[in-house]
C-alpha positions as CSV (number, residue, x, y, z in Angstrom):
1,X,21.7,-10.8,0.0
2,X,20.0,-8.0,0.3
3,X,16.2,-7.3,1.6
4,X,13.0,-7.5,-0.1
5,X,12.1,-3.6,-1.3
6,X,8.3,-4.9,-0.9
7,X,6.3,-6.7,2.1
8,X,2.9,-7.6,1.6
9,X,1.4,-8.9,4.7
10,X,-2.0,-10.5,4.6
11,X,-4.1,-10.8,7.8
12,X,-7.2,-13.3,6.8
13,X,-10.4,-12.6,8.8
14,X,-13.5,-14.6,7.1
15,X,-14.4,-13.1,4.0
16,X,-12.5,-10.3,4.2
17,X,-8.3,-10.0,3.9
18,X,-6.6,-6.7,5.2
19,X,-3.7,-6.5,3.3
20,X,-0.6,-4.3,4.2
21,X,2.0,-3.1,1.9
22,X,5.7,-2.0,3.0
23,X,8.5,-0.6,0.8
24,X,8.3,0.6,-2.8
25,X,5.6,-0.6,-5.1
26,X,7.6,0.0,-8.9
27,X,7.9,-2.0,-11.9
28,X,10.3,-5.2,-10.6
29,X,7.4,-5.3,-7.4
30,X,3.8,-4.6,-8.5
31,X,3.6,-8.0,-9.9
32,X,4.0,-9.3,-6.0
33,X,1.2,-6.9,-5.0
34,X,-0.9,-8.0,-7.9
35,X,0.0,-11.8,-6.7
36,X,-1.5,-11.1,-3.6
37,X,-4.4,-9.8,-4.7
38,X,-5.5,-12.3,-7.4
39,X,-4.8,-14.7,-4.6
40,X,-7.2,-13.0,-2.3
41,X,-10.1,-13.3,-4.6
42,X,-8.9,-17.0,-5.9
43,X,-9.2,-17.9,-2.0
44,X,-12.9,-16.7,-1.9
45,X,-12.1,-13.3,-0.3
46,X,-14.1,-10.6,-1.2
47,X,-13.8,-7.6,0.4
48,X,-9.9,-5.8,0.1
49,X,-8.9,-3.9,2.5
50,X,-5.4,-2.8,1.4
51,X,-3.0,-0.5,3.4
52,X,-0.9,1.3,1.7
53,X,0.4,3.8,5.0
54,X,3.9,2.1,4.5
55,X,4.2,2.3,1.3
56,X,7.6,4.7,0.6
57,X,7.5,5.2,-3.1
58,X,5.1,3.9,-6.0
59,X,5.4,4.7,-9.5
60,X,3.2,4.2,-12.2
61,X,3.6,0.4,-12.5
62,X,2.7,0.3,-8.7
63,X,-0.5,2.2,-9.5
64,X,-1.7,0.0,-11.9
65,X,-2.2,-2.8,-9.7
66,X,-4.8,-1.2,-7.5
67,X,-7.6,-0.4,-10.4
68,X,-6.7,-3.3,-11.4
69,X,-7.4,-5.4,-8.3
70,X,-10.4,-3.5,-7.6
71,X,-12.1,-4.2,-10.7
72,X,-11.4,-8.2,-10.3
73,X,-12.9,-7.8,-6.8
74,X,-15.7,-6.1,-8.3
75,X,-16.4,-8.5,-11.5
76,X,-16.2,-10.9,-8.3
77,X,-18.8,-9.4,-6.3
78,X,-16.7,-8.2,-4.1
79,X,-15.6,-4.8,-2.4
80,X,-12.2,-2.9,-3.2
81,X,-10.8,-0.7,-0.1
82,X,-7.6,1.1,0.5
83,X,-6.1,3.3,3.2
84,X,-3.5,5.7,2.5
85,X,-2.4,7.0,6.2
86,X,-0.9,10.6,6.8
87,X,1.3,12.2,4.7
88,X,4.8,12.5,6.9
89,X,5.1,15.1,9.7
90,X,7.2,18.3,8.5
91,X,10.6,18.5,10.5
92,X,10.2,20.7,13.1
93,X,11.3,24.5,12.5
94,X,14.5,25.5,14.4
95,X,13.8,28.9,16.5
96,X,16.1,31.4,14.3
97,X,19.3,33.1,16.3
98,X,18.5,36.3,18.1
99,X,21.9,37.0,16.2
100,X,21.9,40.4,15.6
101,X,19.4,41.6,17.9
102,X,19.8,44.6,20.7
């Protein structure tokens, strides 16, 4: 059996429904990201606040979902958000060897 390559995680507070993506967003898994979002805005939740920080790879079918949510929560009356964290930290550099030096 093997693991889910996409977690959505939806944290309801009022009107509003942070919503935190984990994994790859591709073809086979935008649909579940879309999912969540229509059901978002069928629930009466207007402002998305999506977070996309652990989000390890998304191709073009993953894009699509976004604009796409964001203009049903707009036709809605409702306010589209997202928050990309930090790009990953570059590894370290590794002090070069005094080889060679006098």
């Amino acid at each position: 059996m093997s693991l889910p390559r996409l977690n959505v995680r939806r944290h309801d507070k009022h009107c509003r429904a942070p919503i935190t993506l984990a994994g790859e967003t591709d073809l086979e898994t935008a649909p579940l990201a879309d999912a969540s979002l229509r059901a978002c805005l069928h629930d009466g939740v207007r402002t998305l606040d999506v977070d996309l920080t652990a989000v390890t790879s998304c191709d073009v079918s993953g894009l699509h979902a976004f604009p796409h949510a964001a203009a049903q929560a707009r036709r809605a009356g409702g306010t589209p958000a997202s928050r990309i964290g930090d790009p990953p930290a570059p590894p370290r550099s590794m002090p070069l060897s005094s080889a060679g030096a006098r």
